[in-house]
N, C-alpha and C positions, 0 to 999 in steps of 0.2 A: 878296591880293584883286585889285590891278591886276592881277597875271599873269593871272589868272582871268580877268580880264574883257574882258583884250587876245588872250588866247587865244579868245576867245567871240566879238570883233566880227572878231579872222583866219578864223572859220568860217562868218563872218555869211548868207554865200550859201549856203553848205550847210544849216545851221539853217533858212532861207526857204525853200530848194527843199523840203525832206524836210516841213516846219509848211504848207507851201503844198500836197502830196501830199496829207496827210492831212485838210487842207478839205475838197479834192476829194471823196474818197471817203466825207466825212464828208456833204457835198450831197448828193451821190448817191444816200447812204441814205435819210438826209431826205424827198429828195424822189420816192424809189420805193417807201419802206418803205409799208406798206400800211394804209391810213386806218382805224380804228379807234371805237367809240362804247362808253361804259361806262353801262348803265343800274344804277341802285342803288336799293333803298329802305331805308326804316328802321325797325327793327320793335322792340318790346321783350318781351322774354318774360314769360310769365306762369306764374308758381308758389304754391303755396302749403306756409308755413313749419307745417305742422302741430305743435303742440306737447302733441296728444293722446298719452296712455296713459304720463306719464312716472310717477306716483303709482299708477297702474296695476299696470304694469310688478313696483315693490314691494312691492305687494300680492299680486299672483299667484305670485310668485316662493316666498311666505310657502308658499301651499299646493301649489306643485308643479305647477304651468300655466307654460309657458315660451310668454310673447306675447312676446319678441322687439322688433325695431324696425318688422318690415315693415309693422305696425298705422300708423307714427309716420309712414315716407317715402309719397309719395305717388307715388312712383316717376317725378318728372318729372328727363332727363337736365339736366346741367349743360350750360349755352351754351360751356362750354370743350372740350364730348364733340364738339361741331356739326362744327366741321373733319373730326374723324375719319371722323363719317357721309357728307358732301359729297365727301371724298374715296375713297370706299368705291365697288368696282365695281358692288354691288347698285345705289346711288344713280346712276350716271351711267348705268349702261344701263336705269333708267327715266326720267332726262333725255333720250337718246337719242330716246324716242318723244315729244317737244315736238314739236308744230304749228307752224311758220313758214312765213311768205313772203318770199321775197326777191325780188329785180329779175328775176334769168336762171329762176326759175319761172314767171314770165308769169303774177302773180297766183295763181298755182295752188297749196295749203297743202302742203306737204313735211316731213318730219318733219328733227329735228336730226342723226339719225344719216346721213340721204339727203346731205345739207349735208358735211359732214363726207369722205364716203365716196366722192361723185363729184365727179371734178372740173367737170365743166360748169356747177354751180350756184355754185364761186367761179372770183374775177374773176383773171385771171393775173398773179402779182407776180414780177418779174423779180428782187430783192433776194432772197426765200425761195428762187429756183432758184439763183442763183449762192453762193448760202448751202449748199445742198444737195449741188451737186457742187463744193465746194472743201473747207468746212469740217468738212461733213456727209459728203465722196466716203468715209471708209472704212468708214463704217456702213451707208451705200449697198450699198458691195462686198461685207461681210463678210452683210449681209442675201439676198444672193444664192445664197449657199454655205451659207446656215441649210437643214435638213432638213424637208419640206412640214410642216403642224401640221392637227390636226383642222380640216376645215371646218365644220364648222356647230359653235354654243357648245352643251353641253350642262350637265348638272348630275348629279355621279355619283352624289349620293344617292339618285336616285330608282331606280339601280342597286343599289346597294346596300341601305340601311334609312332610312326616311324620319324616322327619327330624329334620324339623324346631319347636322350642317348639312352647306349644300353645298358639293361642290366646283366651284368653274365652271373648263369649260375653252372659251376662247375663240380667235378666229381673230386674229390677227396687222393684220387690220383692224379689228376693233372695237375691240383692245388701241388701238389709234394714236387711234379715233374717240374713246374713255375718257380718255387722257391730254391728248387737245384739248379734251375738255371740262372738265377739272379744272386744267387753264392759265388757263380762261378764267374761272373762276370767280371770285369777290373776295371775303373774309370778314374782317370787324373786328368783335371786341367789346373795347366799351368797357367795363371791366370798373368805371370809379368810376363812371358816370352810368349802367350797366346795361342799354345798347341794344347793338342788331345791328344793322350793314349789311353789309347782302348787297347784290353787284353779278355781274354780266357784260359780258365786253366780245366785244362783233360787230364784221364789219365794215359792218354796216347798222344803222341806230340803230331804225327799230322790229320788224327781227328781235332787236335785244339788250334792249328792254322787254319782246317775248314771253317770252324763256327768261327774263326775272330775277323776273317775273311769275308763271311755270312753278317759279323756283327756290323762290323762297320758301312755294310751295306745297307742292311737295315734301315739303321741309325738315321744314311745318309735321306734314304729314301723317305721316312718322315719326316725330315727338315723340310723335304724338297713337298711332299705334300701339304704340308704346314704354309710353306711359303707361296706356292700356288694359289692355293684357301684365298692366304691374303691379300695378294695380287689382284685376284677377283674379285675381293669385294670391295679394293682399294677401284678400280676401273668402275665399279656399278656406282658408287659414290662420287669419284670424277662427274662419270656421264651425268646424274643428275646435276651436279654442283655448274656443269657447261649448259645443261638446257636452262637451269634457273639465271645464269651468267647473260644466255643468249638473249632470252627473254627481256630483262633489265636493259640490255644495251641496247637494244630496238625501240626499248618503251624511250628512252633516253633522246634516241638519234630522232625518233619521232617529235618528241616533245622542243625538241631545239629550232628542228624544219618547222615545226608549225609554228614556234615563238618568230624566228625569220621571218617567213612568208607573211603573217599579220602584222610585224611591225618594221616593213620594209620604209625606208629613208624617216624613220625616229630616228631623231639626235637627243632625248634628252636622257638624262644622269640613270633615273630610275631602269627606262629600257637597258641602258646598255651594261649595268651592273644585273638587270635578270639576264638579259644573254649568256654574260661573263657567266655567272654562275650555275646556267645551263649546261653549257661548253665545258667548264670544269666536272662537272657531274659527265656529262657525255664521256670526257677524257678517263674519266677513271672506269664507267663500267665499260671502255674498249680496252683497258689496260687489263683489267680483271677476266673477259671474256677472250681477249689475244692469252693469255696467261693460258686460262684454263685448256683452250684448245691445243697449246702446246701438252700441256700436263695431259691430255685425256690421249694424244697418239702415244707418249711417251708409256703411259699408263696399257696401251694395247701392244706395245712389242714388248713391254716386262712381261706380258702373259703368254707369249711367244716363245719366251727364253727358257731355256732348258738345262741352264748349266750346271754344273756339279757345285755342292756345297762345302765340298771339303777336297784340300788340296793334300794329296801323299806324300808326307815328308820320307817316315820310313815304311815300307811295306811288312808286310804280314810274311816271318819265315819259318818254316818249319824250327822250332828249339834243340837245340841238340842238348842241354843241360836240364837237368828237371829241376822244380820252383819248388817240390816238396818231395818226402818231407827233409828239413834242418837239421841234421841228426846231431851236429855237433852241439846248435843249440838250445834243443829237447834237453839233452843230456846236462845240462852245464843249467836249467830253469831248473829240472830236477833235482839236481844236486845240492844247489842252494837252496833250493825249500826243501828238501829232506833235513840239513843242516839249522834251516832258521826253525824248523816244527820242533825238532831237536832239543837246540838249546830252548827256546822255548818255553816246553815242557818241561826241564831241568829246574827252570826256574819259576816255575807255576805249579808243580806239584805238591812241594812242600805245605802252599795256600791250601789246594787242594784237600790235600791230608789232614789240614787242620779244621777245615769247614766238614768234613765227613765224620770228625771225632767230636765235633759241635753238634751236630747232630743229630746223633749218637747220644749224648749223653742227654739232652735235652727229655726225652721220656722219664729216664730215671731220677733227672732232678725234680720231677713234676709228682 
């Protein structure tokens, strides 16, 4: 341990030069990386646990009606699907069309893909350019030597059968505008207290209230489409499952009138256990088609319904604080890895030295 640490205070200048380098460049960033505002809110979903048609279900099964689950879901996505969507090209290139203002618009409303795509509406960061041609130079270069790609985005399906979902093919700038938006985006569910926060982060704190404002609207608005979807095709499934219900109950209620009518004043064993067992069959597909009829009105005001998906715990406010950059602790990552490269190398050069002089010598022994 002393050699250790005599060997560490013989390199003590070098350790400070190289821990003093990496300040530097840790300031630097600090104080050129580009100011940043995260606007968030907080919302909580709303679902319902429908625990319709479980008695149902065994009952229908009895006479040959297969109602399934779709009666039971209400077809609302889980808060764990959310990412998927937000991350999704459909979602970002209709964030794309948000309304903002920022400073270099001069008041004037610009959409988020305008933002994004020209540079004149952001502000010039020196950090992001030297970030670009140093770390970023070979994806630069090799972007250069890519072969042209469609200009304008189109959707193949409509080429082909409007069936089929679509293909989007898109330009190499909206690709970039899509990926900026989905950096920017912020998503947490708490999955034991049951809430969402959604944020975004600008570099203008009330263009980053408009889009998170815009986000969560979104958001809401494909739930609610998702859920309509399934609503619908939960009602067209009802309806069948009630005219097959209907049908059955009539063949039923027939088959018992007419067992009646033919075997009016029998008394013996045989008739009146086919009756009974008539009667029972009758019983269930009225039980089964009362059932479903309820399920098929219940099933047309769900489709009716309009309500919001998500309830506002906290609202979307303007930031007065900005989310970046950390400066304290840029500075303080920096400094320790300037420090751990340091010793480090202190203690790997000597290896070093000794494999270079291995070598090295290895020609002349030969």
């Amino acid at each position: 341990m002393t050699e250790l640490l005599g060997k560490l205070w013989h390199k003590r200048k070098f350790i400070l030069k190289l821990t003093g380098i990496f300040l530097l460049v840790g300031l630097f960033i600090a104080l050129f990386s580009p100011v940043e505002y995260t606007a968030q809110c907080v919302v909580v979903p709303q679902g319902k646990d429908n625990q319709q048609g479980g008695n149902l279900g065994g009952l229908a099964s009895i006479v040959g009606v297969n109602i399934g689950t779709s009666i039971i879901s209400e077809g609302v996505i889980s808060p764990v699907m959310y990412p998927a969507i937000i991350k999704s090209f459909p979602f970002a290139e209709e964030m794309m069309e948000t309304p903002i203002t920022v400073k270099k618009s001069k008041d004037k409303p610009i959409t988020l893909y305008e933002y994004y795509s020209d540079k004149k509406y952001r502000t010039f960061n020196i950090v992001s350019t030297i970030k670009k041609y140093t770390i970023g130079l070979p994806g630069t270069i090799i972007s250069l030597f890519k072969p042209a790609r469609i200009t304008n985005a189109t959707s193949l399906a409509k080429e082909n059968n409007d069936s089929v979902p679509s293909i989007f093919v898109i330009t190499p700038q909206k690709q970039a505008v899509c990926n900026a938006i989905k950096n920017a985006v912020q998503y947490e569910y708490n999955q034991k207290e049951k809430y969402i926060t959604l944020g975004y982060t600008f570099p203008e704190p009330e263009a980053a209230a408009q889009i998170a404002e815009q986000l969560c609207k979104t958001l809401e608005e494909y739930v609610i489409t998702y859920k309509t979807e399934k609503v619908k095709e939960n009602l067209a499934f009802v309806e069948r499952s009630y005219e097959e219900a209907k049908k059955e109950f009539f063949r039923k209620q027939t088959a018992l009138a007419a067992f009646q009518d033919a075997n009016r004043g029998l008394t013996t064993a045989m008739a009146r256990t086919t009756e009974q067992q008539l009667r029972n069959e009758y019983n269930i597909a009225f039980t089964v088609y009362n059932e479903l009829a309820r399920q098929l009105e219940q099933a047309k005001l769900s489709v009716k319904e309009t309500q919001p998906v998500f309830t506002v715990i906290d609202p979307v406010i303007v930031p007065l604080e900005k989310s970046a950059p950390r400066r304290g602790i840029i500075l303080v990552v920096f400094v320790f890895l300037g420090l751990i490269i340091a010793i480090g190398w202190v203690f790997a050069a000597p290896f070093f030295n000794t494999l270079s002089r291995e070598i090295k010598k290895q020609p002349a022994d030969a």
